[in-house]
C-alpha positions as CSV (number, residue, x, y, z in Angstrom):
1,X,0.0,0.0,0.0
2,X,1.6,3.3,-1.1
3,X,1.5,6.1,0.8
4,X,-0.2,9.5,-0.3
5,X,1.6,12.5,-0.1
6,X,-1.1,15.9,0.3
7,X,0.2,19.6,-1.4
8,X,-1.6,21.6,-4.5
9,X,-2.2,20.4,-7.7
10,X,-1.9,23.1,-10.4
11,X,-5.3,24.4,-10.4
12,X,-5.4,25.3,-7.0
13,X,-1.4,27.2,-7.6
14,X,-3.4,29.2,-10.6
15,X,-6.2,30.5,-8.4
16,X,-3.6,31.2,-5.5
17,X,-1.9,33.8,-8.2
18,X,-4.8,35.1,-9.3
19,X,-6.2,35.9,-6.1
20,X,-2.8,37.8,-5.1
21,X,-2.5,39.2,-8.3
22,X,-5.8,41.0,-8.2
23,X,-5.1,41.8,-4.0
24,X,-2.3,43.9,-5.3
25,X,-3.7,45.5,-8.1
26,X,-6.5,46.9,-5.4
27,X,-3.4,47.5,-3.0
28,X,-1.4,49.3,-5.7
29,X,-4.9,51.4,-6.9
30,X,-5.4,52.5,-3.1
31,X,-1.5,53.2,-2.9
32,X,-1.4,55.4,-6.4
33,X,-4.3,57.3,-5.1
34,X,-3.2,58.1,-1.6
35,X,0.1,58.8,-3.1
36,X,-1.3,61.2,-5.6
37,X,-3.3,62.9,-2.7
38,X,-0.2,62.9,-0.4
39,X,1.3,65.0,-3.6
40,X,-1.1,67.1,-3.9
41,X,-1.5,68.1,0.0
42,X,2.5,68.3,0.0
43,X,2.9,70.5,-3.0
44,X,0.0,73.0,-1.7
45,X,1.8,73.3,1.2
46,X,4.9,74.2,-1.0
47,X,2.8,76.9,-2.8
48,X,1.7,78.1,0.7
49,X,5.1,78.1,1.9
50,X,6.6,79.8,-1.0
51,X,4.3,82.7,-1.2
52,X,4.1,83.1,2.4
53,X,7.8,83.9,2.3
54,X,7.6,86.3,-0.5
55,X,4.6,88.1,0.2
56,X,6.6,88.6,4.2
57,X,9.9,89.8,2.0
58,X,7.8,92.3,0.0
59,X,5.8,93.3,3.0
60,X,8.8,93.8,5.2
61,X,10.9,96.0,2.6
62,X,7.7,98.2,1.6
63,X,6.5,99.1,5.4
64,X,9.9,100.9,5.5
65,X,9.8,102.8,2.6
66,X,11.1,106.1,3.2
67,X,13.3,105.3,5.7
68,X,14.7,108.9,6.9
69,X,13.6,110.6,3.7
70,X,12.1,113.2,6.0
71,X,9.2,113.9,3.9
72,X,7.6,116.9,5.8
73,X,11.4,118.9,4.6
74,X,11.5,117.5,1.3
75,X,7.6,116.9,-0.1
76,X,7.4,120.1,-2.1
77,X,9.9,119.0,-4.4
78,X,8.6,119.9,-7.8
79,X,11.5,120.2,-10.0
80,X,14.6,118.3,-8.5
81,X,18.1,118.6,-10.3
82,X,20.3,115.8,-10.4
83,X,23.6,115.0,-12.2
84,X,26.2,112.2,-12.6
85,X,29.4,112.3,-14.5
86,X,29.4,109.0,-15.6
87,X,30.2,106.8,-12.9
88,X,29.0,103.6,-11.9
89,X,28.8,104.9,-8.6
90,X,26.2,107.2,-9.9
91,X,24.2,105.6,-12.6
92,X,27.1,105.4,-15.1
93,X,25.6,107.1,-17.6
94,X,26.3,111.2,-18.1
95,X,23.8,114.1,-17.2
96,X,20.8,114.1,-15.3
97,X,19.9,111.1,-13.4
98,X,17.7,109.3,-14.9
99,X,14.3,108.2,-13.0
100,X,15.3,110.1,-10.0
101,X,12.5,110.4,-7.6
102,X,11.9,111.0,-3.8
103,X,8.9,108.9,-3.8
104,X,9.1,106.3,-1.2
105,X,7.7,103.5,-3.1
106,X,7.2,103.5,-6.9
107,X,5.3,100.7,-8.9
108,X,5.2,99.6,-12.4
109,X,2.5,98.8,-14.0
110,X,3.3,95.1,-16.0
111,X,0.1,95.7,-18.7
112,X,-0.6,91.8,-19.2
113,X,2.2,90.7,-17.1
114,X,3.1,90.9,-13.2
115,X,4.0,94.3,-11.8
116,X,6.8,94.8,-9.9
117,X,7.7,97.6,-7.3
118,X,10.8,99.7,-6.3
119,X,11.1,101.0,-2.7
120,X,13.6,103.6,-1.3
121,X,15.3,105.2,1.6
122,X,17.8,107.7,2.5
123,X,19.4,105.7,4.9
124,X,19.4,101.7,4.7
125,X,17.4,100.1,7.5
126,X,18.7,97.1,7.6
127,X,22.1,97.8,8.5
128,X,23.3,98.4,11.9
129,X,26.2,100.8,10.5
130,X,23.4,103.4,9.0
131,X,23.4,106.8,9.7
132,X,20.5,109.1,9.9
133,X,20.3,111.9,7.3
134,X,21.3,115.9,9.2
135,X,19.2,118.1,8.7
136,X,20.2,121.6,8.3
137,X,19.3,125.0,6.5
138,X,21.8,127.9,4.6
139,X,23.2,131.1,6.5
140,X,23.7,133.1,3.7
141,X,22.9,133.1,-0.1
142,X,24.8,131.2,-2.7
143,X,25.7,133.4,-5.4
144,X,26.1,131.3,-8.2
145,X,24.6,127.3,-8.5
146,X,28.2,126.2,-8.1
147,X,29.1,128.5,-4.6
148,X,29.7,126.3,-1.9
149,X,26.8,126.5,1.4
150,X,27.2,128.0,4.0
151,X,25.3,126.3,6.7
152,X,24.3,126.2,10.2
153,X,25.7,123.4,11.2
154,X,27.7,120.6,9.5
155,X,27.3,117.8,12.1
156,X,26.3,114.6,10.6
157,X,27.7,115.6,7.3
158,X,30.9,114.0,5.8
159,X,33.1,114.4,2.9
160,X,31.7,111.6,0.2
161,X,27.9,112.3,1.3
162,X,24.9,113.5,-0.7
163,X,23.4,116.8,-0.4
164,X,19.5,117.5,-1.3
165,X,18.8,121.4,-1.0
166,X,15.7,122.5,-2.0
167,X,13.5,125.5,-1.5
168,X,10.1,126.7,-3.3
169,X,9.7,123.7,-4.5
170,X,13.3,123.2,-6.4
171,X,15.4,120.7,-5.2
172,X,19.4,120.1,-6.1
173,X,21.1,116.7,-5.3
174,X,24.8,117.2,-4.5
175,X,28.0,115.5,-3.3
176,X,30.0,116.7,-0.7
177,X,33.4,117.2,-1.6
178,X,34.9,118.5,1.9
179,X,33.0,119.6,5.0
180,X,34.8,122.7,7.0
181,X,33.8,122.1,10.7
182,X,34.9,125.4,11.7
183,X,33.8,127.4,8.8
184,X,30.5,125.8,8.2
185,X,31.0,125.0,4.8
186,X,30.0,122.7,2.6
187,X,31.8,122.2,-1.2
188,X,30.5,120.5,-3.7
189,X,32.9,120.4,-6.8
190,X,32.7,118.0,-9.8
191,X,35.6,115.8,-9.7
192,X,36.8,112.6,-8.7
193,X,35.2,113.0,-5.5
194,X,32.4,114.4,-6.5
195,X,30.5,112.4,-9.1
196,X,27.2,114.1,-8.1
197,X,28.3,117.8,-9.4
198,X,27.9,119.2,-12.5
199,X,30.4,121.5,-14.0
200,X,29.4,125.4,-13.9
201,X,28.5,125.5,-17.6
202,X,26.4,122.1,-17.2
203,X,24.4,124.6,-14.2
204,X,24.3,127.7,-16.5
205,X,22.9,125.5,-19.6
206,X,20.7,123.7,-17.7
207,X,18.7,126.4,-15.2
208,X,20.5,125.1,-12.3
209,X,18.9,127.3,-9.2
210,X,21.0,129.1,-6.7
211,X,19.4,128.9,-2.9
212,X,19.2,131.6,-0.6
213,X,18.9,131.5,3.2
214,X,17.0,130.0,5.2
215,X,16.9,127.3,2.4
216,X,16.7,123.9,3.8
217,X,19.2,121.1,3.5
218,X,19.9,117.2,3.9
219,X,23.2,115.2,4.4
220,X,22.9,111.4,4.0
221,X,25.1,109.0,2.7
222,X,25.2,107.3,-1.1
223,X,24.7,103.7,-1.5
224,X,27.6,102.0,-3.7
225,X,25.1,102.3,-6.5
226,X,22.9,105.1,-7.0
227,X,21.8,107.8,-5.2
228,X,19.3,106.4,-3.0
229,X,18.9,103.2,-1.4
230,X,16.5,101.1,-3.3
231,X,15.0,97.7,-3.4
232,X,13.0,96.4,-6.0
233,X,11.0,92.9,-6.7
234,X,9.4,91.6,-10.0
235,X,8.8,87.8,-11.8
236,X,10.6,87.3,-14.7
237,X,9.1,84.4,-17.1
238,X,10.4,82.0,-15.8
239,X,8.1,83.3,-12.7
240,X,10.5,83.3,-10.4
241,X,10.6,86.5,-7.8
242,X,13.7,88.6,-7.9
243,X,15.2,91.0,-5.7
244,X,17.5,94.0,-6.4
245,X,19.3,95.7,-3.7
246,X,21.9,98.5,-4.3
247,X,22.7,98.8,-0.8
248,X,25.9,96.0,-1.3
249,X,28.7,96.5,-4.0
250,X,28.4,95.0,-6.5
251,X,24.8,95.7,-6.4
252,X,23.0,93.0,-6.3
253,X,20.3,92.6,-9.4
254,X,17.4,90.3,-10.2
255,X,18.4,88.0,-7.0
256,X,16.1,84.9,-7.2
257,X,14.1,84.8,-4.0
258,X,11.1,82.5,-4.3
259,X,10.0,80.4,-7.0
260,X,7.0,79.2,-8.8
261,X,5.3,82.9,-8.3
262,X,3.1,83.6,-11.2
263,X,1.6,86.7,-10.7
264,X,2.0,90.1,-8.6
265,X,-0.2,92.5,-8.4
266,X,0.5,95.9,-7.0
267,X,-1.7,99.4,-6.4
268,X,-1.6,102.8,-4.5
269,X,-3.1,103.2,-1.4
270,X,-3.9,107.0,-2.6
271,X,-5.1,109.9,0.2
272,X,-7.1,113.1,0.1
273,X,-4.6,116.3,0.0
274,X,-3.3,116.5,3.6
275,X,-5.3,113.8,5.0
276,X,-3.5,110.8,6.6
277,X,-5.8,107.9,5.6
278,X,-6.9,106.0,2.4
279,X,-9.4,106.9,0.3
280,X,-9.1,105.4,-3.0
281,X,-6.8,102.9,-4.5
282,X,-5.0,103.6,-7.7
283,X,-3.4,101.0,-10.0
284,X,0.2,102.5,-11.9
285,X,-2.0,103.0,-15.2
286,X,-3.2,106.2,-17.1
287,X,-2.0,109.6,-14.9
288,X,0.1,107.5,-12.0
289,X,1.5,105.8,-14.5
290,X,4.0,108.6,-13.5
291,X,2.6,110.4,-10.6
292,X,3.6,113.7,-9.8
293,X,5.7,114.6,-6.9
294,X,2.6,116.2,-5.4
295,X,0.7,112.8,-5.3
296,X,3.4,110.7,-4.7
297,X,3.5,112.4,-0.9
298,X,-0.9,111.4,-1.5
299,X,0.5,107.6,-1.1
300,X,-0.1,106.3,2.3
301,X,0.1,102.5,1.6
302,X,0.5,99.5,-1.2
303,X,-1.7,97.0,-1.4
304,X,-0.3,93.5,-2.8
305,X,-2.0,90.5,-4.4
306,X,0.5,87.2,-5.0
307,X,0.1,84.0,-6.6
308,X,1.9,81.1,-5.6
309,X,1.9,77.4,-7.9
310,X,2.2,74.2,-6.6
311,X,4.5,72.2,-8.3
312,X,2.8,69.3,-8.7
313,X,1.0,68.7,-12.1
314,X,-2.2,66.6,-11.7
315,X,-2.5,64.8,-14.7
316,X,-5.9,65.2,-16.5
317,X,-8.2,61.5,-17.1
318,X,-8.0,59.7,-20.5
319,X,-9.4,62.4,-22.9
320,X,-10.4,65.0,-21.1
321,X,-8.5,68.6,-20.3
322,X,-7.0,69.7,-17.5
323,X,-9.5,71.4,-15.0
324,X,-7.6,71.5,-11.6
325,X,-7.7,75.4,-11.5
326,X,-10.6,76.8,-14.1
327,X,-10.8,80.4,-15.2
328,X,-13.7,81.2,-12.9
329,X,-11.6,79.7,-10.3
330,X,-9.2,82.5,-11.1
331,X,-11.8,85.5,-11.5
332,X,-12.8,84.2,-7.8
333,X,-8.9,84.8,-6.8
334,X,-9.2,88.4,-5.3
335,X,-11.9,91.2,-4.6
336,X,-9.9,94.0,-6.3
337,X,-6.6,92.1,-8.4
338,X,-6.9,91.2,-12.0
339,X,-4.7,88.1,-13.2
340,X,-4.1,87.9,-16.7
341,X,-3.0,83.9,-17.6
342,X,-2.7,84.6,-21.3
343,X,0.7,84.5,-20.3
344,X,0.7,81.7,-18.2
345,X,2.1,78.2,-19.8
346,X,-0.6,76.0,-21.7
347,X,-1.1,73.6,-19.2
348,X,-1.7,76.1,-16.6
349,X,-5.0,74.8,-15.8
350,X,-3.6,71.2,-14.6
351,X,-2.0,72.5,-11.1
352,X,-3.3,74.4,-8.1
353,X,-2.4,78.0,-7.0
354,X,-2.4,80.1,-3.8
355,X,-3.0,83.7,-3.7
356,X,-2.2,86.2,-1.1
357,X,-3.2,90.0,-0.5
358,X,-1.6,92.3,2.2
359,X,-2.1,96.2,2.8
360,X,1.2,97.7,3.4
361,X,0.9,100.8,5.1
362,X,3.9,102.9,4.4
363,X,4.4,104.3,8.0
364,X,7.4,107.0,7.2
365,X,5.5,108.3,4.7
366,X,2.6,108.8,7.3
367,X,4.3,109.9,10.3
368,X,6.8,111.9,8.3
């Protein structure tokens, strides 16, 4: 008598694999999905993140705009006069200084693209080395636009430093070229060290004013670029937010900061003639496309809108188009903000955004 042996036959092996083969085709559908979902949560949070951080680097650097500008001395600044010889340290291109402004915070308008906006200060507020601007007026009349100023005081000024007189609304930007302590004096020749000053027949051709006393004056130091310290942020196309800063030399320009940022969205927080709050907001189009000195001191804040993309593309079903983010999704985005994706890359529509708005009041300019 033989003895049986018991085990599976082949049948029995076939429905064994077929069982475990469809167990982990359901394991591997419930794993793809919650994968796909963990993507998805994980790359929102990356938008989040990411514009968080920008719209905190914008928001920082625009509620100090006009750092010591002291805009009660300087706000009736109609007509300013402004020179550079040609150096880098000046512009480094020869006569006046193009795009010169006191304004504390200019924007530009991007038409179908983002805008981007420049900030600037006399004095740069994030260094612990900075000096305050000294204020100070004229003790006697200059004779001719190239007479050196006789002041009341000279503390706080130093050779190398920039000048801003101004009076009736005319306003002269010059360079110090050697401070007399004793004297009070103040020269201002063109030169090596003085890229800021004009020669006399530069003055004579071009109106230059001379001041008389009590005309009122400011010494602050130049950055290594330009003469006022200015930060600016815009996307470029490959929507990536950049920084410029001429506050370090070199100067540092278009500085990536934060990426996937697809839109910015900037406009002026506009006042009523002496009055310290809001009352309209004004985007950088038509007449403050390039405000006025006049209105620019009517600016009491910025307000900001930001959009942020996740990085994660969700891939559309068989046949059908990408409707992760719809264009009524995006007319939803912000109360006040209109975003423009003509611009934006074709398969825009297949990933998920974040947008951020902030009002920036721009506190110098208010308790100045």
């Amino acid at each position: 008598m033989r003895d049986k042996q018991n085990g599976f036959g082949l049948v029995e092996i076939m429905v064994g694999l077929g069982v475990g083969m469809l167990a982990m085709v359901v394991v591997m559908q419930v794993f793809s999905q919650a994968e796909a979902q963990k993507r998805t949560s994980t790359g929102g949070a990356d938008a989040q993140s990411t514009g968080a951080i920008a719209l905190s680097m914008i928001e920082r650097d625009t509620k100090m705009a006009g750092w010591g500008m002291a805009n009660s001395m300087f706000s009736t600044c109609n007509t300013t006069y402004s020179y550079c010889d040609g150096d880098l340290s000046c512009g480094g291109t020869e006569g006046a200084i193009n795009g010169f402004s006191l304004a504390s915070a200019i924007i530009t308008d991007g038409g179908n693209n983002p805008d981007s906006i420049l900030v600037q200060y006399f004095a740069n507020p994030t260094e612990g080395s900075f000096r305050y601007p000294s204020n100070t007026e004229l003790r006697s009349n200059m004779p001719q636009p190239s007479s050196e100023l006789n002041v009341g005081n000279t503390a706080g000024c130093r050779e190398g430093d920039l000048v801003l007189v101004q009076q009736a609304g005319r306003c002269t930007l010059m360079q110090a070229t050697q401070i007399q302590d004793q004297a009070l004096k103040i020269q201002h020749n063109p030169g090596a060290s003085g890229h800021y000053n004009p020669p006399a027949n530069y003055q004579n051709a071009n109106n230059w004013p001379a001041y008389t006393k009590p005309a009122q004056l400011s010494c602050f130091s130049a950055p290594p670029a330009g003469a006022l310290f200015q930060r600016g942020y815009s996307v470029n196309n490959l929507h990536q937010l950049l920084r410029s800063d001429n506050s370090a030399n070199p100067a540092i320009v278009n500085e990536v900061v934060a990426p996937e940022i697809f839109d910015m969205q900037l406009e002026y927080g506009v006042s009523l003639a002496g009055q310290p709050s809001v009352s309209s907001w004004q985007p950088a189009t038509g007449s403050w496309a390039h405000p006025s000195a006049a209105d620019f001191q009517r600016v009491k804040a910025v307000r900001v809108a930001l959009v942020a993309r996740s990085v994660q593309y969700e891939k559309p079903a068989p046949n059908q188009q990408c409707s992760t983010t719809t264009p009524a999704m995006v007319s939803s985005w912000s109360t006040w903000a209109t975003f423009n994706t003509a611009n934006y890359p074709s398969d825009w529509k297949c990933y998920r955004y974040k947008v951020f708005e902030t009002i920036v009041p721009l506190r110098n300019v208010i308790w100045g």
